[in-house]
C-alpha positions as CSV (number, residue, x, y, z in Angstrom):
1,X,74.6,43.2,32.0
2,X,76.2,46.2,30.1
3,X,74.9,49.7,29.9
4,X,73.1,50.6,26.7
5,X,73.6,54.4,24.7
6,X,70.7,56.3,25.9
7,X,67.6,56.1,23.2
8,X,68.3,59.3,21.7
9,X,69.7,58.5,18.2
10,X,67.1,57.6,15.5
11,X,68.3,54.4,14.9
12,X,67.8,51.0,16.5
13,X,69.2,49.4,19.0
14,X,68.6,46.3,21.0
15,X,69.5,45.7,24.6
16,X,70.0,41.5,26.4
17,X,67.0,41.2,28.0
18,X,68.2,41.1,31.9
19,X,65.5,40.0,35.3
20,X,66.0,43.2,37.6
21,X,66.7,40.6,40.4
22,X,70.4,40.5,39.2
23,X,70.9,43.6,40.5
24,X,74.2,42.9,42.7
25,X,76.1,42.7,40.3
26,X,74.4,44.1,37.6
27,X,76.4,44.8,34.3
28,X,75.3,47.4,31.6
29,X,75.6,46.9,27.6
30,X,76.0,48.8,24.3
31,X,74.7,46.1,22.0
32,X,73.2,46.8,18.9
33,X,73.1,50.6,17.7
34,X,72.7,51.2,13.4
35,X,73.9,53.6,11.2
36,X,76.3,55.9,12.4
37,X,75.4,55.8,15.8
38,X,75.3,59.6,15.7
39,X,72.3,61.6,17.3
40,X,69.2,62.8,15.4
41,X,67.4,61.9,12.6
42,X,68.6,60.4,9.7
43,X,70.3,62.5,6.9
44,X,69.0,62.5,3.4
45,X,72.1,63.3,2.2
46,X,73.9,60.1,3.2
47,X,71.8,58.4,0.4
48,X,72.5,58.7,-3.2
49,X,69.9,57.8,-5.0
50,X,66.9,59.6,-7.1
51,X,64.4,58.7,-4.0
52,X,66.9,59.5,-1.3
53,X,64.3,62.2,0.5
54,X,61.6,59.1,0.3
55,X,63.5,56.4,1.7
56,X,64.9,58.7,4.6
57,X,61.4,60.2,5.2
58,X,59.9,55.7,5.4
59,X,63.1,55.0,7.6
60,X,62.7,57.9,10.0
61,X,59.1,57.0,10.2
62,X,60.0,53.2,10.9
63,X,62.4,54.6,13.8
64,X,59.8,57.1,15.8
65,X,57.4,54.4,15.6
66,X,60.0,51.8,16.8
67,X,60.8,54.2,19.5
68,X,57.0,54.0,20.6
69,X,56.7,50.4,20.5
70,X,54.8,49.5,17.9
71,X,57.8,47.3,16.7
72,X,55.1,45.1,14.0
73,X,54.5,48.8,12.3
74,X,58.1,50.0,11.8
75,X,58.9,46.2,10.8
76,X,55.9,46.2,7.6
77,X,57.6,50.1,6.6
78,X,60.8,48.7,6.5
79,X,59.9,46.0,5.0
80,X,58.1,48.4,1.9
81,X,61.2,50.5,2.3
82,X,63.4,47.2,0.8
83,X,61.4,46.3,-1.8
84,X,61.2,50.5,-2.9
85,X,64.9,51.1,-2.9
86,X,65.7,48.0,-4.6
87,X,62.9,49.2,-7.4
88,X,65.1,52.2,-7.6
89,X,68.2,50.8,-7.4
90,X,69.0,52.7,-4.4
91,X,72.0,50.1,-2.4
92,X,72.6,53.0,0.7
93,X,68.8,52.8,0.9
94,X,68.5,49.1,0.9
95,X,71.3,48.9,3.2
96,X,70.0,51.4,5.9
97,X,66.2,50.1,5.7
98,X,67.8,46.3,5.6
99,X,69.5,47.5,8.9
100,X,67.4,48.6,10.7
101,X,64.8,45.5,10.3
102,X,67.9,43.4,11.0
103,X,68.1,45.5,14.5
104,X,64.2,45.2,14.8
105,X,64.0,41.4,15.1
106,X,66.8,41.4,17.2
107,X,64.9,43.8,19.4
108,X,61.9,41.4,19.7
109,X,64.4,38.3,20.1
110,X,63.9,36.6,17.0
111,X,67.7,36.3,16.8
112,X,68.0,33.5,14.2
113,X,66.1,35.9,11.3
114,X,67.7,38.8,12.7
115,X,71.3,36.7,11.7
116,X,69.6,35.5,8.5
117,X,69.5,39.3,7.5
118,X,72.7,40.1,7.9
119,X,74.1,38.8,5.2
120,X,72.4,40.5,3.4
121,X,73.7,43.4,5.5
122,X,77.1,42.2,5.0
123,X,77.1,41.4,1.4
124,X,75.6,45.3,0.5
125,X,78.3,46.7,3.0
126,X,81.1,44.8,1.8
127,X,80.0,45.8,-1.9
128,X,80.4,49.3,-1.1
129,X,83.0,49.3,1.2
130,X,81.5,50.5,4.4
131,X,84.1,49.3,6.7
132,X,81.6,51.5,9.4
133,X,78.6,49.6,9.0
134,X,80.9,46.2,8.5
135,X,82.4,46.3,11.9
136,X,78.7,47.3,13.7
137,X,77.6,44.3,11.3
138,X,80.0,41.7,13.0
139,X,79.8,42.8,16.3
140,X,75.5,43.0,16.0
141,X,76.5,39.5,14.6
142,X,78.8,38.5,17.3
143,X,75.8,39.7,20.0
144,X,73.6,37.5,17.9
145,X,75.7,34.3,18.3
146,X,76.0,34.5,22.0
147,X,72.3,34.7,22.3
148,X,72.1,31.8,20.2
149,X,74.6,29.8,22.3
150,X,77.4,29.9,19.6
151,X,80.0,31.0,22.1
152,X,82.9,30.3,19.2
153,X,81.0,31.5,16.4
154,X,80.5,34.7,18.4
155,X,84.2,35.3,19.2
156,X,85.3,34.9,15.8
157,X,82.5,37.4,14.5
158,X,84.2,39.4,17.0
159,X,87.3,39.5,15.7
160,X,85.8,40.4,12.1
161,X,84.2,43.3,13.7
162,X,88.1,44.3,14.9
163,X,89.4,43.8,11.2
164,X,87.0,45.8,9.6
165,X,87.0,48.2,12.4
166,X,91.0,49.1,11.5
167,X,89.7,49.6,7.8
168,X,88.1,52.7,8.5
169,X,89.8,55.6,7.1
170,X,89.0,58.2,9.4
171,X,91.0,58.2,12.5
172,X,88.5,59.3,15.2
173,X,86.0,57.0,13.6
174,X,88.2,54.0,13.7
175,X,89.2,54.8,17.3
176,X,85.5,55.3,18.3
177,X,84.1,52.3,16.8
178,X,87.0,50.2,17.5
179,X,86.3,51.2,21.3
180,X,82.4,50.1,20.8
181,X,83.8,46.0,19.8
182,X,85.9,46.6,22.8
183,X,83.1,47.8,25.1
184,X,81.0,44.8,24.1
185,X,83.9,42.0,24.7
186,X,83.7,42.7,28.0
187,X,80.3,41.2,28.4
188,X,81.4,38.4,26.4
189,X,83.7,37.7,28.8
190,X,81.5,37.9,32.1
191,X,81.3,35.0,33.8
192,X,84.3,33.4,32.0
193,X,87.5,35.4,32.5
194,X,87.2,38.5,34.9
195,X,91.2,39.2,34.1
196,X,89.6,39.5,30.4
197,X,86.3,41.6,31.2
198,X,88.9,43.9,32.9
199,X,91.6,44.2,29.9
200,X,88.6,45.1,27.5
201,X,87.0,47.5,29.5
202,X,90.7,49.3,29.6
203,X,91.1,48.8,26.0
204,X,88.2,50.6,25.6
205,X,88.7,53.5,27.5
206,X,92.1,53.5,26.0
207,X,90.7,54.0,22.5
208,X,87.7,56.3,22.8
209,X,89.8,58.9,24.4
210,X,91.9,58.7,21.3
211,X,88.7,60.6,19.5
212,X,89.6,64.7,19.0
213,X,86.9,66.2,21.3
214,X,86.5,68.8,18.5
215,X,86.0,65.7,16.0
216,X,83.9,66.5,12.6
217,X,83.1,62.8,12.3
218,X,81.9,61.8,15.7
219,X,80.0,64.0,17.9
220,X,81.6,64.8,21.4
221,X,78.6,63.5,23.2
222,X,79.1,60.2,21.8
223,X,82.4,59.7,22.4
224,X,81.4,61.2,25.9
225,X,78.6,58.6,26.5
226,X,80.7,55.6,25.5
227,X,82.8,57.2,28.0
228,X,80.8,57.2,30.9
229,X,79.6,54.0,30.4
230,X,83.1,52.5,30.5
231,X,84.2,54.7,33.6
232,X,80.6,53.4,35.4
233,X,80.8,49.5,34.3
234,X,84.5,49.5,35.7
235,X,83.2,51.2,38.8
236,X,80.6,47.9,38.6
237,X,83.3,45.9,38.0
238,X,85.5,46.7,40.8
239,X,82.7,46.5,43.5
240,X,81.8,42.7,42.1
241,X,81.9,40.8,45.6
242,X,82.3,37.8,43.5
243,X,85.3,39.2,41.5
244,X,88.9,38.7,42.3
245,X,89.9,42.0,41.8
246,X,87.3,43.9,44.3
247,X,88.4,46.9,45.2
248,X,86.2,49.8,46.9
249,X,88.4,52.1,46.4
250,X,88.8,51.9,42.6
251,X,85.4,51.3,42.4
252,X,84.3,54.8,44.0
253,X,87.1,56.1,41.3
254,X,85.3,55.2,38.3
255,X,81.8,56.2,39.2
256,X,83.0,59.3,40.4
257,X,84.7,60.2,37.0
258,X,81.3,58.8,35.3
259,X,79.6,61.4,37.7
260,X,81.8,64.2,37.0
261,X,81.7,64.0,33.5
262,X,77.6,63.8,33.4
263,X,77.4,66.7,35.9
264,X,79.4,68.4,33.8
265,X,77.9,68.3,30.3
266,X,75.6,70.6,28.9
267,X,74.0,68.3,26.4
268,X,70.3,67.4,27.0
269,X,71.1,63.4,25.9
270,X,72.0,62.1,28.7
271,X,68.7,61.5,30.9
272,X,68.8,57.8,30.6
273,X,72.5,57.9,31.2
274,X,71.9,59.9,34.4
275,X,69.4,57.4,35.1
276,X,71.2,54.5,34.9
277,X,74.5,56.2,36.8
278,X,72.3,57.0,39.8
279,X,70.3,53.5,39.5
280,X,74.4,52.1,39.8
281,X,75.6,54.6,42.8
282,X,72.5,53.5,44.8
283,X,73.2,50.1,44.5
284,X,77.4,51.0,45.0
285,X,76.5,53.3,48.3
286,X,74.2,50.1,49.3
287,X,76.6,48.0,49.5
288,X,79.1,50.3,50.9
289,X,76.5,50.5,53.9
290,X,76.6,54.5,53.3
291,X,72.8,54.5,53.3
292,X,72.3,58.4,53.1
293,X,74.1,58.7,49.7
294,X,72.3,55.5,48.6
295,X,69.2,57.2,49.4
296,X,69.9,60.6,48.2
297,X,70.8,58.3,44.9
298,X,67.6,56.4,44.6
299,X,65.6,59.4,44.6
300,X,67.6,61.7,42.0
301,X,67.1,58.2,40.0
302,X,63.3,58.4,40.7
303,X,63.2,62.1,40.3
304,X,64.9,61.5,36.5
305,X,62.3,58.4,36.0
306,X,59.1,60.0,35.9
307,X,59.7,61.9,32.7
308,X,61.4,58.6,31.2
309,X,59.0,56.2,32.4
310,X,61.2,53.0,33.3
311,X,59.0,51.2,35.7
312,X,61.8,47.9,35.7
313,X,64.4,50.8,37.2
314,X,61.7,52.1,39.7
315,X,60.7,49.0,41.0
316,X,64.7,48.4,41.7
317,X,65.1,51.9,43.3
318,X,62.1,51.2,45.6
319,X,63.8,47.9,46.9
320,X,66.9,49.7,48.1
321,X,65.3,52.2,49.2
322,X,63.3,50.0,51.1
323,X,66.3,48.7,52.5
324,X,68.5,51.6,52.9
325,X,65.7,53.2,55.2
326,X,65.4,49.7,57.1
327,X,68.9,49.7,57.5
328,X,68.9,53.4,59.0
329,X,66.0,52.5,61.9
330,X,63.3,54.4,59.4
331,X,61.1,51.5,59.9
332,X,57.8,54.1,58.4
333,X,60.0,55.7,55.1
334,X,60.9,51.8,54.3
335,X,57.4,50.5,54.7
336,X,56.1,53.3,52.1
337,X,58.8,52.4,49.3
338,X,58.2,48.6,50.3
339,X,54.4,49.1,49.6
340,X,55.1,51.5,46.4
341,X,57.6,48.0,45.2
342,X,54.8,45.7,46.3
343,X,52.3,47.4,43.8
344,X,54.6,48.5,41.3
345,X,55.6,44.9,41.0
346,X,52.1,43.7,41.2
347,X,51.1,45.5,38.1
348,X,54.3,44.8,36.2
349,X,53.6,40.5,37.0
350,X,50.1,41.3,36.1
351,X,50.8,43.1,32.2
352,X,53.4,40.2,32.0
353,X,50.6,37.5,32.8
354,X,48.3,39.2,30.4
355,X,51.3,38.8,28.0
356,X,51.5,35.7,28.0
357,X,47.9,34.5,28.6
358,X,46.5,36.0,25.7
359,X,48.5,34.4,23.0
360,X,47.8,31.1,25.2
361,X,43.7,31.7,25.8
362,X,44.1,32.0,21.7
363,X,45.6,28.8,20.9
364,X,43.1,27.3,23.4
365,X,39.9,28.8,21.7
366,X,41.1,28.1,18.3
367,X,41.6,24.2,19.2
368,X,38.9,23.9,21.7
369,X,36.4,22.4,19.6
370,X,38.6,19.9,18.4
371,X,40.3,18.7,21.7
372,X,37.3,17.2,23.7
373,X,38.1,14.2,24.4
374,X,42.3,14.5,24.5
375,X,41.3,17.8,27.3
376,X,39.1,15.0,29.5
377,X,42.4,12.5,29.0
378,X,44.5,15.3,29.9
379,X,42.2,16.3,33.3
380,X,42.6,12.7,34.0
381,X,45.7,12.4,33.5
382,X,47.0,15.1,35.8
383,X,45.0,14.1,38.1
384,X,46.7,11.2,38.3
385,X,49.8,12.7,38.7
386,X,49.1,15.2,41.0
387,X,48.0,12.1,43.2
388,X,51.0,10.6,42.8
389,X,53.1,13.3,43.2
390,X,51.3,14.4,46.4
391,X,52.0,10.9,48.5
392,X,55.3,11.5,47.2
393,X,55.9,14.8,48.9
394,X,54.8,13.5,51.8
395,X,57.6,11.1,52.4
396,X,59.7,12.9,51.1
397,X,58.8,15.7,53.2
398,X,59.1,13.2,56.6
399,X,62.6,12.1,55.6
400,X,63.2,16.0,55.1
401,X,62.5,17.2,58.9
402,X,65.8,16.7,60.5
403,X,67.7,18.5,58.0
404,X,66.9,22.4,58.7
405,X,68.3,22.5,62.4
406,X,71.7,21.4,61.2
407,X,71.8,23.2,57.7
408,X,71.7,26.9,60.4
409,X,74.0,26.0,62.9
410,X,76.5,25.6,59.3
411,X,75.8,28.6,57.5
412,X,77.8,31.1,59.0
413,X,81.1,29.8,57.6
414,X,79.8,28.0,54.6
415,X,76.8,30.1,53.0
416,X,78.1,33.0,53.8
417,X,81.3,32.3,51.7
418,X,79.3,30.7,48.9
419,X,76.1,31.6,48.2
420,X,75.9,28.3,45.4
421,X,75.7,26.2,48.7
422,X,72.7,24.1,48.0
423,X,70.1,23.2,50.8
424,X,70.0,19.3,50.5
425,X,70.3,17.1,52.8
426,X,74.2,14.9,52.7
427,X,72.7,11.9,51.3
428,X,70.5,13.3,48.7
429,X,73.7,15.1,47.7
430,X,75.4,11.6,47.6
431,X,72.7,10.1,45.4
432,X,72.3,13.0,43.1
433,X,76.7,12.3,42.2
434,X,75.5,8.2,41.7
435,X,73.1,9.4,39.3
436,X,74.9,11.7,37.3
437,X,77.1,8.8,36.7
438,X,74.1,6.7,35.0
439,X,75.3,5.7,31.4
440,X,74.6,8.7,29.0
441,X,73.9,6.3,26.3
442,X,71.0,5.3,28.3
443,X,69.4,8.3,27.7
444,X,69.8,8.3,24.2
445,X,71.4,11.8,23.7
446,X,75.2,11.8,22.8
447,X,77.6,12.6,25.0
448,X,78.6,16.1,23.3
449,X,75.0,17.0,23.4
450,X,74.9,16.1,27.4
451,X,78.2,18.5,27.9
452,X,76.7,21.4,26.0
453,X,73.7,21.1,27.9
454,X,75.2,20.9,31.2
455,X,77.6,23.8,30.3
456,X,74.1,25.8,29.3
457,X,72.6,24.7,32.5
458,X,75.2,25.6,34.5
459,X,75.2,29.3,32.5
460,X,71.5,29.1,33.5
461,X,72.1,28.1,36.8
462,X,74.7,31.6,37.9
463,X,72.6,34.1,35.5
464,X,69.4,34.2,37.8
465,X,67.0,33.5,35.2
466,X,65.3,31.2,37.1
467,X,63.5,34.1,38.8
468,X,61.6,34.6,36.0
469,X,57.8,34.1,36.5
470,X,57.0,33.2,33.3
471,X,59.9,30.1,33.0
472,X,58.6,26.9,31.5
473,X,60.3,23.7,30.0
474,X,59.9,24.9,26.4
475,X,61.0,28.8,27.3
476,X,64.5,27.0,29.1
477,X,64.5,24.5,26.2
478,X,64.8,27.8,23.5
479,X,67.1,29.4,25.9
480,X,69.5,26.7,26.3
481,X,68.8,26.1,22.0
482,X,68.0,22.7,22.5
483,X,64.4,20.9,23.0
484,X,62.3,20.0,25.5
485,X,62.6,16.2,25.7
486,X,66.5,16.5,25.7
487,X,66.5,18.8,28.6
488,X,64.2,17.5,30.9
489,X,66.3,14.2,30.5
490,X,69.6,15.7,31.2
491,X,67.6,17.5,34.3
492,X,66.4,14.5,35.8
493,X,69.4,12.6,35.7
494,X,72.4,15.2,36.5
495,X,70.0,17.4,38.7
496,X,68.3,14.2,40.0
497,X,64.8,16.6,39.6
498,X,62.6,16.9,37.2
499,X,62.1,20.5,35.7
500,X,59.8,21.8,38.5
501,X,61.8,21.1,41.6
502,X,64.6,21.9,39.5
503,X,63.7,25.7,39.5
504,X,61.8,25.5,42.6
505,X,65.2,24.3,44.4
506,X,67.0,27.3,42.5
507,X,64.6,29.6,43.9
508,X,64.2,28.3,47.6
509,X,68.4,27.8,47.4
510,X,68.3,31.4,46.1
511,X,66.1,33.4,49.4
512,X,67.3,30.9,51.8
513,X,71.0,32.6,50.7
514,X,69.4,36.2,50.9
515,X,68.1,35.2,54.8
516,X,71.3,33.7,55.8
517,X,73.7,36.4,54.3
518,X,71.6,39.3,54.8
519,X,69.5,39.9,57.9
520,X,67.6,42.9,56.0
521,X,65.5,40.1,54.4
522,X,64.6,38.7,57.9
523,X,62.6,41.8,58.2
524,X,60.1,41.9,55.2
525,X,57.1,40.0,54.0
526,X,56.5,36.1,53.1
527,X,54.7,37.7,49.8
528,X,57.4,39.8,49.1
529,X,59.8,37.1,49.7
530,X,58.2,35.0,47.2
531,X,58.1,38.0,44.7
532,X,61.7,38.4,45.1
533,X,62.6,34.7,44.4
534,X,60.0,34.3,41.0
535,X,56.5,33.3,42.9
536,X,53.4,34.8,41.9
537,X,51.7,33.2,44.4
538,X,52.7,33.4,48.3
539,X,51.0,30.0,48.6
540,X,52.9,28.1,46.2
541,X,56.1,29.6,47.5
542,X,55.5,28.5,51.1
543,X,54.5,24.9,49.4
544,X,57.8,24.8,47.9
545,X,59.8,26.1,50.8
546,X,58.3,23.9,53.0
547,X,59.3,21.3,50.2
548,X,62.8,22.2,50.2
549,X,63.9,23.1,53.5
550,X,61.4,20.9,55.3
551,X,59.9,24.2,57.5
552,X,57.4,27.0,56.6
553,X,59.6,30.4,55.7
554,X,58.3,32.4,58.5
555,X,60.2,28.9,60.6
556,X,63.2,29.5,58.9
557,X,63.5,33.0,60.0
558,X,62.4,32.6,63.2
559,X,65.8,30.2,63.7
560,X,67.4,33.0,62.3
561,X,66.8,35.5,64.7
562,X,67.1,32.7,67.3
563,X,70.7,31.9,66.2
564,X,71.6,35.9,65.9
């Protein structure tokens, strides 16, 4: 994903949410910022209205508590804040407050309310001819859409974002925002047209360094932020083993003009930007195999991070780091930032357990007294299937033996060069094209829904989301904005699976890659292996490796080392 503005302006802003596993390559993001995307709190002079000192004094309040997390808080002020400047007849009010809770939901992912309040966004904007807030409306919008799937409806929202964009009067502004749809397009783009990711993130740069560095109307340090993100996101761009284009060389260019520019500035903004440029040149000098400046990377990045607290970005930096030192012969430095990820990434598994448990131990004790008998049903019922299931892993598992031996001796021409090679045997492979041909009609879903699930699926299937710990059939369902019954049907005729060996072969397909292409994984731990590829549990990760590949992992990598 795409870099974000550091948190330092007192509006909102929401970010994709992005698994840390999809680190090489990872893309940053500007998404959503509000206002005037300008620094510091907001002005009581942009609102014109008797209560104008009011409504800034709620908003700012909504925003510092926003910035601390208490997202339910700032929602209820903003929420008062409404209903108080429409009692005063205050429309800039309304339309900051009404922002800003648009950009809160989208913050906790409830995109479809978050879009139901932009129009009322839109319609106070358009009434008062903020072409500004218009063209951060339609791109907010255009972010919206992708999330919800609506690849179309997003690129025309897009395009409004442009048109308005061109209506602003002052030049620098209309440069600088113009530069922000740009900057976003990109990401739009990834995974369906590099050539196009590319032209945007020119565009871009083209147009923000339009904006007068002595500009009354945008603040050097924004235009300098946007800057650097461009200059570091081509850098990522251009050291995408995946991408047509690689090229080192360019690649090196752009992050050291990001560099330049951020050791250069005097501002005190830029922390998070620092941050995230180190977090990128660790990665860069990674895969360069320059593991010194990797190193000396990861732990200016970890230096930075313990006044920001970004425990996602540690637990990265540990990894390489890990690997960096493994990679130098430092078998005792690589052990201690192997142990620091292992616990680290222990407590962040466990606060996302607790997450998600709660709400569930909830529902659970609220319907408890009233699900006796459907509970004992439901215990019998599993049972059942876990019986069946099991004799059917055992057969399967027989037929599976012969398979691993010859999958090895193949993968270093094929894996290596594709790293979507999937470990099945040939004739599995055979039956899984026989049943995708199995009459759509017969599972009752029409054959347009059936190509825009497979289209999802297939998003689903490069994004590594499937590393998740918390993925379920009704959390891929909401994803892929369809339901459960349709997906699971589409799964178990065009993936031949149903939804657990689905993921489970997405996640054994995904580490057996990682141990075939790079020999650094041969070297660490079954339970950080597991980690790595979405397990919680080491046990149930050896269960379904063994399921999938027909040998216990520690096999696998002993035929590894063999073959070396």
């Amino acid at each position: 994903m795409y870099r974000n503005l550091p948190n330092q302006s007192k509006h909102f802003f929401s970010v994709r949410k992005t698994s840390y596993k999809e680190f090489l390559p990872r893309f940053f993001s500007l998404i959503f910022l509000i206002n005037y995307l300008g620094y510091g709190r907001i002005s009581a002079q942009s609102l014109i209205c008797n209560k104008e000192s009011k409504i800034t004094d709620y908003v700012n309040k909504a925003v510092d508590l926003n910035q601390n997390g208490k997202l339910f808080e700032a929602r209820k002020i903003l929420e008062e804040t409404i209903h108080f400047a429409k009692s005063e007849n205050c429309k800039k009010g309304e339309l900051l407050a009404t922002k800003n809770l648009m950009l809160l939901y989208s913050k906790i992912g409830d995109y479809k309310k978050a879009f139901k309040i932009s129009d009322k966004v839109r319609d106070l904007a358009a009434s008062q001819k903020d072409y500004t807030t218009l063209s951060i409306l339609y791109d907010t919008r255009a972010t919206l859409c992708d999330n919800l799937g609506m690849y179309d409806e997003s690129l025309n929202q897009y395009k409004s974002a442009i048109k308005a964009s061109m209506l602003i009067e002052d030049a620098d502004e209309r440069y600088f925002y113009t530069s922000f749809i740009y900057y976003n397009l990109a990401p739009y783009y990834h995974g369906k047209s590099d050539d196009k990711v590319l032209y945007y993130l020119k565009k871009c740069r083209e147009e923000v360094l339009k904006v007068d560095d002595m500009s009354l109307t945008v603040l050097n340090e924004k235009k300098n932020d946007l800057l650097i993100s461009v200059n570091m996101n081509l850098g990522i761009y251009y050291k995408d083993s995946k991408n047509m284009n690689k090229d080192i060389v360019l690649s090196e260019k752009y992050f050291l003009e990001a560099l330049k520019m951020v050791n250069q500035s005097t501002s005190n903004y830029n922390s998070d930007t620092r941050m995230d440029l180190y977090q990128a040149l660790q990665e860069f000098y990674h895969l360069k195999k320059d593991y010194t400046k990797a190193i000396d990377y990861g732990e200016y990045m970890l230096t930075i991070e313990k006044s920001c607290n970004r425990p996602y970005s540690r637990r990265l930096a540990y990894m390489v780091l890990a690997k960096s030192y493994l990679s130098l012969g430092d078998n005792e430095k690589s052990k201690r930032y192997l142990d620091l990820y292992s616990k680290l990434n222990d407590s962040i598994v466990s606060i996302e357990k607790e997450a998600v448990e709660i709400p569930m131990r909830q529902v659970i004790a609220e319907t408890s007294e009233n699900s006796q008998d459907t509970l004992i049903k439901g215990v019998l019922f599993g049972l059942l299937a876990f019986i069946i299931t099991f004799a059917g892993f055992i057969v399967y598992r027989n037929k599976k033996n012969f398979f691993l031996i010859k999958k090895i001796h193949t993968s270093n021409t094929t894996a290596l060069e594709n790293e979507n090679v999937a470990l099945v045997p040939d004739n599995e492979q055979k039956n899984e094209c026989l049943n995708s041909n199995i009459s759509k009609q017969a599972i009752g879903i029409s054959e347009e829904m059936i190509s825009f699930i497979l289209k999802k699926l297939a998003k689903f299937e490069d994004s590594g989301k499937f590393l998740r710990k918390d993925i379920n059939l009704t959390w891929l369902s909401k994803h892929l904005n369809t339901n459960t019954k349709y997906i699971s049907e589409v799964i178990k005729i065009h993936r031949n699976k149903n939804f657990n060996s689905y993921i489970n072969g997405l996640r054994i397909q995904y580490i057996t890659n990682k141990l075939i292409s790079d020999p650094v994984y041969r070297e660490y731990k079954i339970s950080y292996l597991s980690e790595e590829c979405g397990y919680a549990s080491t046990q149930v990760f050896v269960i379904a490796f063994k399921k999938e590949t027909g040998v216990t992992p520690s096999h696998f990598i002993d035929k590894l080392k063999n073959q070396d």
